[in-house]
PASEBA-1860 file (N, C-alpha, C; in nm, 3 decimals):
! residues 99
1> XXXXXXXX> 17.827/1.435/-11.830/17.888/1.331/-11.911/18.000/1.267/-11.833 ~ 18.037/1.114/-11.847/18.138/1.065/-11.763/18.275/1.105/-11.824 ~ 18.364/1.117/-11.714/18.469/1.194/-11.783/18.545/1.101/-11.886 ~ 18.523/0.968/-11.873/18.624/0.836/-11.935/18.542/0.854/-12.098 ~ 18.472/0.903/-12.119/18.393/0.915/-12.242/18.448/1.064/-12.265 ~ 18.590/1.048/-12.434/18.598/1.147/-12.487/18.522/1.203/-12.598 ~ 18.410/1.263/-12.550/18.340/1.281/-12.696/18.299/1.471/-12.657 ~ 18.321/1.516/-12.719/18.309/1.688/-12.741/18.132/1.674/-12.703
9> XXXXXXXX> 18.091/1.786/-12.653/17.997/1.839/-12.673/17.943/1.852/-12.821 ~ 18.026/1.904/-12.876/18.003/1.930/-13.018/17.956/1.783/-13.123 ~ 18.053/1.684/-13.109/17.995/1.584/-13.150/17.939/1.499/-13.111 ~ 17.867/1.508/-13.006/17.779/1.425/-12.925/17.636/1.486/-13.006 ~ 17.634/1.616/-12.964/17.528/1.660/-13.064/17.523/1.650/-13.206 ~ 17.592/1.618/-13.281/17.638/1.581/-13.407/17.547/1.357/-13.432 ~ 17.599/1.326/-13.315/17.550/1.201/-13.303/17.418/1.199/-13.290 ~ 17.341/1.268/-13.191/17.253/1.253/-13.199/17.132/1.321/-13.222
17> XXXXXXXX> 17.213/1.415/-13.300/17.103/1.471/-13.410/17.017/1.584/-13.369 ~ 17.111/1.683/-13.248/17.049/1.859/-13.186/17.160/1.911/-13.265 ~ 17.125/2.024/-13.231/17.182/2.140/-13.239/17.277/2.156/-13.119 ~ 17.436/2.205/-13.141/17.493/2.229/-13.012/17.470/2.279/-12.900 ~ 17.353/2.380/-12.904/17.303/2.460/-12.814/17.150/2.431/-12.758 ~ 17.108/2.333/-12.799/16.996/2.260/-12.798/17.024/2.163/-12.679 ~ 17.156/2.090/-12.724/17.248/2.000/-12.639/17.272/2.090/-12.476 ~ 17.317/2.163/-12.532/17.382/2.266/-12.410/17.282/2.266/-12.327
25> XXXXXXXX> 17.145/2.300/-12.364/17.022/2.347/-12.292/17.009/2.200/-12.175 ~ 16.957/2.066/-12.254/16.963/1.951/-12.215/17.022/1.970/-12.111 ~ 17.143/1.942/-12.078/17.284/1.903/-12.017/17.259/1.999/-11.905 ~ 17.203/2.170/-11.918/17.204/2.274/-11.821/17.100/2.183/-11.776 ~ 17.030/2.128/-11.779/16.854/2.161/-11.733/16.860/2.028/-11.637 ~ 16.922/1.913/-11.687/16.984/1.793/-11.611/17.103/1.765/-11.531 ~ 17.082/1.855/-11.506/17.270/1.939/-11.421/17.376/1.806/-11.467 ~ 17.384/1.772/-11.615/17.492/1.722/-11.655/17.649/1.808/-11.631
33> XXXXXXXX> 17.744/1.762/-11.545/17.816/1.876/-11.576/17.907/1.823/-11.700 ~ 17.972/1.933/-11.778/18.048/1.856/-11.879/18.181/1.950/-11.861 ~ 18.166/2.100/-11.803/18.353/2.151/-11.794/18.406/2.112/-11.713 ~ 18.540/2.159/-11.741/18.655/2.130/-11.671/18.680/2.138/-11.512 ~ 18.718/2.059/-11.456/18.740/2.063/-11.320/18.780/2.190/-11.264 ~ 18.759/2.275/-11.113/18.762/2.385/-11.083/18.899/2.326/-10.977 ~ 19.044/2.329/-11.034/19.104/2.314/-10.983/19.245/2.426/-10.938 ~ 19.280/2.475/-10.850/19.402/2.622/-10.876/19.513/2.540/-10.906
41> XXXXXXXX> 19.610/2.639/-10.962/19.719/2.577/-11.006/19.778/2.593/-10.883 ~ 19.825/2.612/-10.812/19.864/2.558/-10.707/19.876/2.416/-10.653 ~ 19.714/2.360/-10.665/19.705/2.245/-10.634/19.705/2.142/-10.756 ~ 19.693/2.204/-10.852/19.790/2.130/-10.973/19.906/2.104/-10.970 ~ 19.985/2.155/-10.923/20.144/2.131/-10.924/20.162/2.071/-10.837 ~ 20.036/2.062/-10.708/20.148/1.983/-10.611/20.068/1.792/-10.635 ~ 19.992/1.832/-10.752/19.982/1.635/-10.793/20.039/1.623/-10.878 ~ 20.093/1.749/-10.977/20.197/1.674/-11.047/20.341/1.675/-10.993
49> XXXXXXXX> 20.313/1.732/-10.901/20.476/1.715/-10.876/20.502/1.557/-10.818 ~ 20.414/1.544/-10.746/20.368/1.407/-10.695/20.354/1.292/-10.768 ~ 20.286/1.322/-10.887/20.309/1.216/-11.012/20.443/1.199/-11.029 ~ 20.482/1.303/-11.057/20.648/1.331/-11.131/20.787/1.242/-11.027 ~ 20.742/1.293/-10.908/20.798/1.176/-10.828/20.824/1.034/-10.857 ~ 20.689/0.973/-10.850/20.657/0.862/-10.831/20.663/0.802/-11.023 ~ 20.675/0.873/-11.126/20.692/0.795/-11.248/20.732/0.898/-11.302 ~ 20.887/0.928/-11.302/20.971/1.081/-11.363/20.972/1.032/-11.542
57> XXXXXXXX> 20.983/0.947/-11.565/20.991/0.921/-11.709/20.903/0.916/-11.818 ~ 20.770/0.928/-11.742/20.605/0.925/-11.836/20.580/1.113/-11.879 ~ 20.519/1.064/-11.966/20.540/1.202/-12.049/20.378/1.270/-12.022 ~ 20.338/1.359/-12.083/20.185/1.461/-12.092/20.083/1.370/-12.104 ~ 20.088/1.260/-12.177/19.962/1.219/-12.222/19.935/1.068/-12.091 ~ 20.034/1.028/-11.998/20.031/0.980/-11.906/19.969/1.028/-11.796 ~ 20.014/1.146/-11.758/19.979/1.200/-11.663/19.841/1.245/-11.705 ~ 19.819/1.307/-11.796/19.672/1.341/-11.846/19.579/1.210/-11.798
65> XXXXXXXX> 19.615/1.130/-11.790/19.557/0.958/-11.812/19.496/1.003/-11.633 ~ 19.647/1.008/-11.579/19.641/0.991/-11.468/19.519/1.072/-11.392 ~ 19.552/1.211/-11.408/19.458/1.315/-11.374/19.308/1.243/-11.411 ~ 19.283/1.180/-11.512/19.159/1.148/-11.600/19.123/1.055/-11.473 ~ 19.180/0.940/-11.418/19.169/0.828/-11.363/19.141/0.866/-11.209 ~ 19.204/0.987/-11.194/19.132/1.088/-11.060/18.984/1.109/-11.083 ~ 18.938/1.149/-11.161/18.829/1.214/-11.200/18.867/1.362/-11.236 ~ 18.966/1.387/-11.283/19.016/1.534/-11.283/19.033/1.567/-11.455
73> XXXXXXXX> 18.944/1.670/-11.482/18.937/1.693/-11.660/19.015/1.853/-11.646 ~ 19.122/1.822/-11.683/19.162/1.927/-11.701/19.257/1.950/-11.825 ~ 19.206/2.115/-11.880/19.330/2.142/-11.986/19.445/2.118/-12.041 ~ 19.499/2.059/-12.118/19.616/2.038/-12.215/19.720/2.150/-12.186 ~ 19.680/2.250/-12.211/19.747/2.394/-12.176/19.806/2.423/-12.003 ~ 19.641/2.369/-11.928/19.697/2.419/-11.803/19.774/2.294/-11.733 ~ 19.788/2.150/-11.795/19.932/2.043/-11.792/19.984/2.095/-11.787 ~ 20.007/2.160/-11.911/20.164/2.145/-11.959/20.253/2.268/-11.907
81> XXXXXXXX> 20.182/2.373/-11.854/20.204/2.498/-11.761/20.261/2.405/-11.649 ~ 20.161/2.356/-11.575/20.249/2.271/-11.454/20.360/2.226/-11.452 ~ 20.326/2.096/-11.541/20.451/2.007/-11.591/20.614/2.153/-11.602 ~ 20.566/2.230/-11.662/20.688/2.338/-11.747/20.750/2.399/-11.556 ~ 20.653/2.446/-11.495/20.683/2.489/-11.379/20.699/2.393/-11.286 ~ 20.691/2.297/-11.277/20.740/2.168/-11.172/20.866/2.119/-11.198 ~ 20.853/2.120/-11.335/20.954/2.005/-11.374/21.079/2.107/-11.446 ~ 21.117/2.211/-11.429/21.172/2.317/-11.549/21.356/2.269/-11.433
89> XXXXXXXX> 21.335/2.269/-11.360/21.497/2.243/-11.300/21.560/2.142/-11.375 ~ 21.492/2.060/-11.295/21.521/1.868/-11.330/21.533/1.903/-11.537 ~ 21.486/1.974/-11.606/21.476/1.983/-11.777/21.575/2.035/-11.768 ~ 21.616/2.123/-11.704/21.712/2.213/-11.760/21.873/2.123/-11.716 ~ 21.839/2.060/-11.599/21.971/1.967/-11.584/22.044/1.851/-11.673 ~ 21.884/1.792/-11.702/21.891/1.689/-11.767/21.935/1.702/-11.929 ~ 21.894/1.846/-12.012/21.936/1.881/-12.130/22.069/1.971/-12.112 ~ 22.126/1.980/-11.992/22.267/2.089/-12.009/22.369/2.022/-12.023
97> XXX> 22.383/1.878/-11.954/22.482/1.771/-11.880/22.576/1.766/-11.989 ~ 22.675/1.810/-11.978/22.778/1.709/-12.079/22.878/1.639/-12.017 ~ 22.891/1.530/-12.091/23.025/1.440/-12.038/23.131/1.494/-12.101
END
């Protein structure tokens, strides 16, 4: 499935009228791939840190965009892990500051 098309497995088969696992079979048999990118966190952090650079003020669902616009489908969870471990200095500065 193309990654710019958010539609679940689940309701794709819902649309067009299989069974989820019917679907599944399809998709195996036509080497559709539909999971998530095989990426280490390692090399997650060092594009978001790289994002984070280059546009410090865009939030999760930007960068998600961004990753998307790579061709890169990856987890909500394993973002926001990055984001938390890239960006946890620069948070903690930016929420301590007082004048």
């Amino acid at each position: 499935m193309s990654p710019q098309r958010k539609i679940s497995v689940s309701r794709l088969a819902k649309l067009v009228g299989l069974s989820r696992n019917t679907l599944y079979s399809h998709l195996k048999r036509y080497k559709i791939d539909y999971s998530f990118s095989n990426l280490s966190d390692h090399n997650l952090d060092k594009i978001v840190r790289a994002y984070r650079v280059a546009k410090p003020q865009t939030g999760l669902r930007y960068l998600i965009g961004f990753l998307q616009s790579q061709g890169l489908r990856i987890q909500w969870t394993r973002v926001r892990s990055s984001v938390s471990r890239v960006d946890s200095v620069e948070r903690a500065l930016r929420t301590h500051i007082v004048i």
